[in-house]
FIMI-429432 format. One line per field, with one value per residue (C-alpha): residue number from 1; residue in one letter; x, y, z. Coordinates in Angstrom, 2 decimals, always signed. Each point is the difference from the previous one (the first is absolute). Example, Ala and Ser with C-alpha at 12.3 -4.5 7.8 and 13.67 -1.06 7.14 Angstrom:
nr = (1  2)
rest = (a  s)
X = (+12.30  +1.37)
Y = (-4.50  +3.44)
Z = (+7.80  -0.66)
# end
This chain:
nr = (1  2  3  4  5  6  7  8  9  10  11  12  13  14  15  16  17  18  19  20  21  22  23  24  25  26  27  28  29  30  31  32  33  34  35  36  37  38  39  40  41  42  43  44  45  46  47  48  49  50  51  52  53  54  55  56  57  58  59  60  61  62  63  64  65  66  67  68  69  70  71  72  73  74  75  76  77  78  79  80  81  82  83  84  85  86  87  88  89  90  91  92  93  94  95  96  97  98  99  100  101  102  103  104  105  106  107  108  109  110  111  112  113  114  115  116  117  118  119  120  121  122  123  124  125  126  127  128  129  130  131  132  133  134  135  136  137  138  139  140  141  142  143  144  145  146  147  148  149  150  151  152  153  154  155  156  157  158  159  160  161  162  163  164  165  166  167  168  169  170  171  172  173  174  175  176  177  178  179  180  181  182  183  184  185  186  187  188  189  190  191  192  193  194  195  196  197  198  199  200  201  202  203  204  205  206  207  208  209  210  211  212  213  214  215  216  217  218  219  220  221  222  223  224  225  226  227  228  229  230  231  232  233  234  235  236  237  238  239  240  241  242  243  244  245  246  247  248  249  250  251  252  253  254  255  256  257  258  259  260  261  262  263  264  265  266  267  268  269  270  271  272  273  274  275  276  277  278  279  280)
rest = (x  x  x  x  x  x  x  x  x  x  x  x  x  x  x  x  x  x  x  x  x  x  x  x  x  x  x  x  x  x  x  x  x  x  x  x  x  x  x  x  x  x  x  x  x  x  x  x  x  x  x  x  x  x  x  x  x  x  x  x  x  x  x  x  x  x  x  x  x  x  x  x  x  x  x  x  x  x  x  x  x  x  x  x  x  x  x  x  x  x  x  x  x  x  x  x  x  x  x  x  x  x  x  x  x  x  x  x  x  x  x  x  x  x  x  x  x  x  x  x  x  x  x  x  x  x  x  x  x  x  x  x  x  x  x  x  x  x  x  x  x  x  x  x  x  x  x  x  x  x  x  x  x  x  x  x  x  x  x  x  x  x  x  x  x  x  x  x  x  x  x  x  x  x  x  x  x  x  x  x  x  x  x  x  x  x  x  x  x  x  x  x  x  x  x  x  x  x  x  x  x  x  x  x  x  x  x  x  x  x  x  x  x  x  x  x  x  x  x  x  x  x  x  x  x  x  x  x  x  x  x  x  x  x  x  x  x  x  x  x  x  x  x  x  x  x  x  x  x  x  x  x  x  x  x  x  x  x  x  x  x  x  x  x  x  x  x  x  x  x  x  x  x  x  x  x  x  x  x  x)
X = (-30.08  +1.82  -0.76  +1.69  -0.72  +0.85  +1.37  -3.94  -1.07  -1.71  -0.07  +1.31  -0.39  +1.31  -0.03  +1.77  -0.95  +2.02  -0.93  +1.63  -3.37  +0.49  +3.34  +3.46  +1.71  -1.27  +1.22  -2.00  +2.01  -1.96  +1.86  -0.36  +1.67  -1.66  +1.46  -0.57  +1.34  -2.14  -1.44  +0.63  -2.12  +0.76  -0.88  +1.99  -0.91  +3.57  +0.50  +2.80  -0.48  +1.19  +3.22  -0.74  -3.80  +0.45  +3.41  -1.18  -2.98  +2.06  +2.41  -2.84  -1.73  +3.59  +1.28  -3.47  +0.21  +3.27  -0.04  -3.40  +1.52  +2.79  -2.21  -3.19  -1.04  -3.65  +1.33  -0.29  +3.37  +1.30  -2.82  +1.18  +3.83  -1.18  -1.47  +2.58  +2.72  -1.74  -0.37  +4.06  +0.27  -1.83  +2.13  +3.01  -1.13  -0.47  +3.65  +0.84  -1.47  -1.00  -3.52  -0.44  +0.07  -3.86  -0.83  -2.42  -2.65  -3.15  -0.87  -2.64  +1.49  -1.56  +1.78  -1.79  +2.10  +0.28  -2.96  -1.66  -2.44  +1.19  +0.88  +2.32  -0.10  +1.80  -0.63  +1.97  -1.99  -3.16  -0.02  -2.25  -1.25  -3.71  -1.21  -3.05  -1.83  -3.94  -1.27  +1.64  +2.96  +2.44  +3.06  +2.95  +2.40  -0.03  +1.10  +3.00  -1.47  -1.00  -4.09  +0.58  +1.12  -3.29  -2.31  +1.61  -0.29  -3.92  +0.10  -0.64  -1.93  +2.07  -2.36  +1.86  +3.19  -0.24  -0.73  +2.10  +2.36  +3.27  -1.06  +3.14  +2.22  +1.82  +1.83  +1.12  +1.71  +3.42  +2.96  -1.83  +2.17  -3.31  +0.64  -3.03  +1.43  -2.04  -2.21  -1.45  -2.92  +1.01  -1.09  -1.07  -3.61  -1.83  -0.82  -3.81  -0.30  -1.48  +1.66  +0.99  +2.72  +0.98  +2.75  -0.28  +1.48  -1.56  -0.55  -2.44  -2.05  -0.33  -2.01  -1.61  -2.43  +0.21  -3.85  +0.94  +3.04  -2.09  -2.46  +2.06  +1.47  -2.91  -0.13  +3.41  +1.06  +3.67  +2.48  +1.06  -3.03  -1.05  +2.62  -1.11  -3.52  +1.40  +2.26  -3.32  -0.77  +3.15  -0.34  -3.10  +0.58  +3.55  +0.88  +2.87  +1.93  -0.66  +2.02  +2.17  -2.20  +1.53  -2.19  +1.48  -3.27  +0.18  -2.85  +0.13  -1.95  -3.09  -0.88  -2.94  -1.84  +0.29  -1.00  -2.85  -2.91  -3.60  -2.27  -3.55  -2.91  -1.33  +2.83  -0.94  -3.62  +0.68  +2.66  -3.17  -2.76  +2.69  +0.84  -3.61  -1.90  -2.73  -3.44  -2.05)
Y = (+143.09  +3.40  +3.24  +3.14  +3.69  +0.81  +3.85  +0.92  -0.98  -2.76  -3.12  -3.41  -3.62  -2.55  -3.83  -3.31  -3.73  -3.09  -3.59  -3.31  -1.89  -3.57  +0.05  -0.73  +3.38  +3.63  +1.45  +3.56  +2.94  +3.56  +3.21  +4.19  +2.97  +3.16  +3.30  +3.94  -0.73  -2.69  -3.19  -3.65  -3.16  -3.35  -3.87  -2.29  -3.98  -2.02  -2.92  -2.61  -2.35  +0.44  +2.03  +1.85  +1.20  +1.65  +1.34  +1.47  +1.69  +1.38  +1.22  +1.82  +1.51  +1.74  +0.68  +2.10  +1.48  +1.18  +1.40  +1.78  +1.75  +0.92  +1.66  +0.86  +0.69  -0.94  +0.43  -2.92  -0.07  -0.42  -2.50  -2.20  +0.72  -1.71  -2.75  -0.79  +0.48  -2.53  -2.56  +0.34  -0.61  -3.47  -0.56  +0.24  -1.94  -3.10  +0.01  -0.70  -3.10  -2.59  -0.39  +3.27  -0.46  +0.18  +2.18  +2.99  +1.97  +1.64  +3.69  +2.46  +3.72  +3.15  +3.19  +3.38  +3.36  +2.26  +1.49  -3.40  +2.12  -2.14  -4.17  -1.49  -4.45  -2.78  -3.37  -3.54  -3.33  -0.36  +1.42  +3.26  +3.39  +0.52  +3.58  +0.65  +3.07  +1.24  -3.70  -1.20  -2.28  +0.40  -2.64  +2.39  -2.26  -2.80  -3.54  -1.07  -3.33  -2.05  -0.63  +3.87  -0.58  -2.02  +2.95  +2.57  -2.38  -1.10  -3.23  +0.13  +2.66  +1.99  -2.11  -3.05  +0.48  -1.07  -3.55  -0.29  -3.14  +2.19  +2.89  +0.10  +0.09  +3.04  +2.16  +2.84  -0.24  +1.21  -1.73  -1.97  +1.51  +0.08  +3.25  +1.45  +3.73  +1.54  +2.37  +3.02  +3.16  +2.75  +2.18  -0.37  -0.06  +1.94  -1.55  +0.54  +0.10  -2.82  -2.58  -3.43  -2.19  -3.71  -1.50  -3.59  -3.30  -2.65  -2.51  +3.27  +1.08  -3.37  -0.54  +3.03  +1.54  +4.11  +0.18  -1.63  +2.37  +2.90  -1.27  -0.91  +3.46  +1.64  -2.07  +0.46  +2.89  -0.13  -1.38  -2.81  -1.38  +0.53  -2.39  -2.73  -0.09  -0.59  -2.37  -2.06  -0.84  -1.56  -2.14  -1.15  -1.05  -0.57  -3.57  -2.47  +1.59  +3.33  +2.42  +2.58  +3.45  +3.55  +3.64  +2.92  +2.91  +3.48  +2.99  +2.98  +1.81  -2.20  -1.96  -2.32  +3.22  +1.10  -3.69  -0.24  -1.56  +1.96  -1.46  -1.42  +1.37  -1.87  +1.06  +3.61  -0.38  -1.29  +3.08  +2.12  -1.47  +0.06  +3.51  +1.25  +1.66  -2.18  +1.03  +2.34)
Z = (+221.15  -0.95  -0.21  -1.41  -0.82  -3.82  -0.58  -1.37  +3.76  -1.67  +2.85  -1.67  +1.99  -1.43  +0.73  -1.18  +0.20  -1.04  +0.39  -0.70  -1.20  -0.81  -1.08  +1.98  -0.01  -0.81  -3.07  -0.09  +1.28  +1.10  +0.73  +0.16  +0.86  +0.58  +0.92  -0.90  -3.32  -1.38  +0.80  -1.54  +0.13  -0.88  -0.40  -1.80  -0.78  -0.33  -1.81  -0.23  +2.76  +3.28  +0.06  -3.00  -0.23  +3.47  -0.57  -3.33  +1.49  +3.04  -2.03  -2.26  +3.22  +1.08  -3.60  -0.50  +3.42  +0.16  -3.55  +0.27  +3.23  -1.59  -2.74  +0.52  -3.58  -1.54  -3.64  -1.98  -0.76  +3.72  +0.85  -3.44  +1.45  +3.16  -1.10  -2.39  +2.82  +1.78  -2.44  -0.17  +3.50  -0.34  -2.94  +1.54  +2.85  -2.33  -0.63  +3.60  +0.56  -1.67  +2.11  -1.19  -3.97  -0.73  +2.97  -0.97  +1.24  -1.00  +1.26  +0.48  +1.43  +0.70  -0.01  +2.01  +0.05  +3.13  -0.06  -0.79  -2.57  -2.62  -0.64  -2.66  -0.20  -1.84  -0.19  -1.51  -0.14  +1.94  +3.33  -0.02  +0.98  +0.53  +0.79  +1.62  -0.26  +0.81  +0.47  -3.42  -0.82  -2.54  -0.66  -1.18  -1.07  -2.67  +0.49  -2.04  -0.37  -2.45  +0.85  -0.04  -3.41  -0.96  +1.85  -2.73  -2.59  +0.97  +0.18  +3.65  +2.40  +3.06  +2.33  -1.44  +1.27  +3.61  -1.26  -3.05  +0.03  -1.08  +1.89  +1.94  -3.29  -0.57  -2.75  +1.98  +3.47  +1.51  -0.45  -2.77  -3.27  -1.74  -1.70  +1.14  +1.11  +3.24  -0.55  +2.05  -1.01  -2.42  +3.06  +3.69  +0.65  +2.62  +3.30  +1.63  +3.93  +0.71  -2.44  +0.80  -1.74  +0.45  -1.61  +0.38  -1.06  -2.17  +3.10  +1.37  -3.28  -1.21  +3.21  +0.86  -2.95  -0.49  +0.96  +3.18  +0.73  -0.53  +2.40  +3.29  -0.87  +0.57  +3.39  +1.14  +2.57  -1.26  -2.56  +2.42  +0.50  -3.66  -0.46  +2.63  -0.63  -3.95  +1.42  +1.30  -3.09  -0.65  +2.91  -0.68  -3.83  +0.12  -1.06  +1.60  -2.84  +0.05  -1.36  +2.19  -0.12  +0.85  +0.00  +1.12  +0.35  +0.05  +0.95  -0.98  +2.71  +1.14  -3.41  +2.31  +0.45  -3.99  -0.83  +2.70  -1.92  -0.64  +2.02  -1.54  -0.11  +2.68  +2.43  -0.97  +0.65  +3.41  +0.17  -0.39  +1.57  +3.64  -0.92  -0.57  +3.36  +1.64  -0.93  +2.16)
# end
């Protein structure tokens, strides 16, 4: 677990997770850099077999890094410039080996500025960004997949997905030469003390339902253990073949104490009743 002091005074933890699952190597790559000027988060889901997925995701973390630190911008047009940039890097690295033809990686990144008032994300393929705020979920990002494809068109429902036989197809990723161009907000939105934000691979969400991440956040003291207790669940449903799963979380301030649950009425009656003086 990290922690860091944005310019606003605003406290920021942050925490990352990566697991091989059932398969033989781990393809997922996590990453961030933080400083004065800005902040950058990311988690990328390579593909390619071994000797390409993890090269292209690697190579996706540091291209992002390095070129957010170098320009700390929230306008669209940077964030699009970075993403793009990236996807050249993977390009290029498909030329220098031939193990490396078909590598490609999907991402989820999220962009703060100094004062860390305000958030900018992109997103290729199906690794995403959740925010949490005031004991509600809300996925960010949209999967550039095909049963994504079938949600839009309605002949299937967003609680469909996890189960769906091509859910793992894809029409967007980096390094695919898909054509799909990156995209970012017109603007940067606002950022609430007290929000939370995962970015996770497909090997996490496909396991772990929103309603359940919302719920071990409101029992978690941290990001880090956020993370493990979510991790749990992995574990426990995971099959011989399951898929490698990556989250990096971030709090904005203390997002378990915004997210605490109302207790019910029965809790508050007994709240009372040990509260209330003893009868003369």
């Amino acid at each position: 677990m990290n922690t860091y002091v944005a310019g606003s005074g605003v406290r920021i933890e942050f925490a990352t997770l990566s697991g091989q699952g059932g398969r033989e190597y781990n393809e997922d790559a996590c990453g961030y850099w933080t400083s004065d000027g800005g902040a950058c988060f990311i988690v990328c889901d390579g593909a390619g077999g071994h000797g390409g997925g993890d090269v292209a995701s690697e190579t996706a973390v540091r291209t992002v890094l390095s070129a957010y630190s170098h320009s700390p911008d929230l306008t669209q047009q940077n964030i699009e410039r970075i993403i793009t940039q990236t996807d050249v890097a993977i390009r290029y690295g498909q030329q220098l080996a031939g193990g490396l033809r078909k590598m490609s990686a999907t991402v989820a990144a999220l962009f703060f500025d100094g004062p860390a008032q305000k958030a900018q994300w992109s997103n290729l393929g199906d690794t995403r960004l959740y925010l949490f705020r005031k004991r509600s979920c809300r996925q960010l990002t949209k999967d550039h997949s095909v049963v994504q494809t079938f949600v839009d068109a309605g002949v299937i429902s967003e609680s469909e997905i996890r189960n769906h036989a091509k859910r793992n197809l894809l029409f967007a990723a980096l390094g695919m030469g898909d054509g799909v161009p990156p995209a970012a907000l017109e603007t940067a939105f606002d950022v609430d003390d007290g929000d939370a934000f995962l970015l996770c691979t497909d090997g996490f969400w496909e396991v772990v339902l929103e309603a359940e991440m919302v719920e071990h956040l409101t029992r978690a003291d941290s990001a880090e253990e956020w993370l493990l207790q979510m991790e749990q669940l992995i574990q426990l449903r995971g099959t011989p073949l399951q898929d490698n799963y990556s989250a990096l979380a971030v709090w904005v301030g203390r997002p378990n104490e915004i997210t605490m649950p109302w207790p019910d009425q029965t809790s508050v009656a007994n709240l009372v009743a040990e509260a209330s003086p003893d009868p003369v």
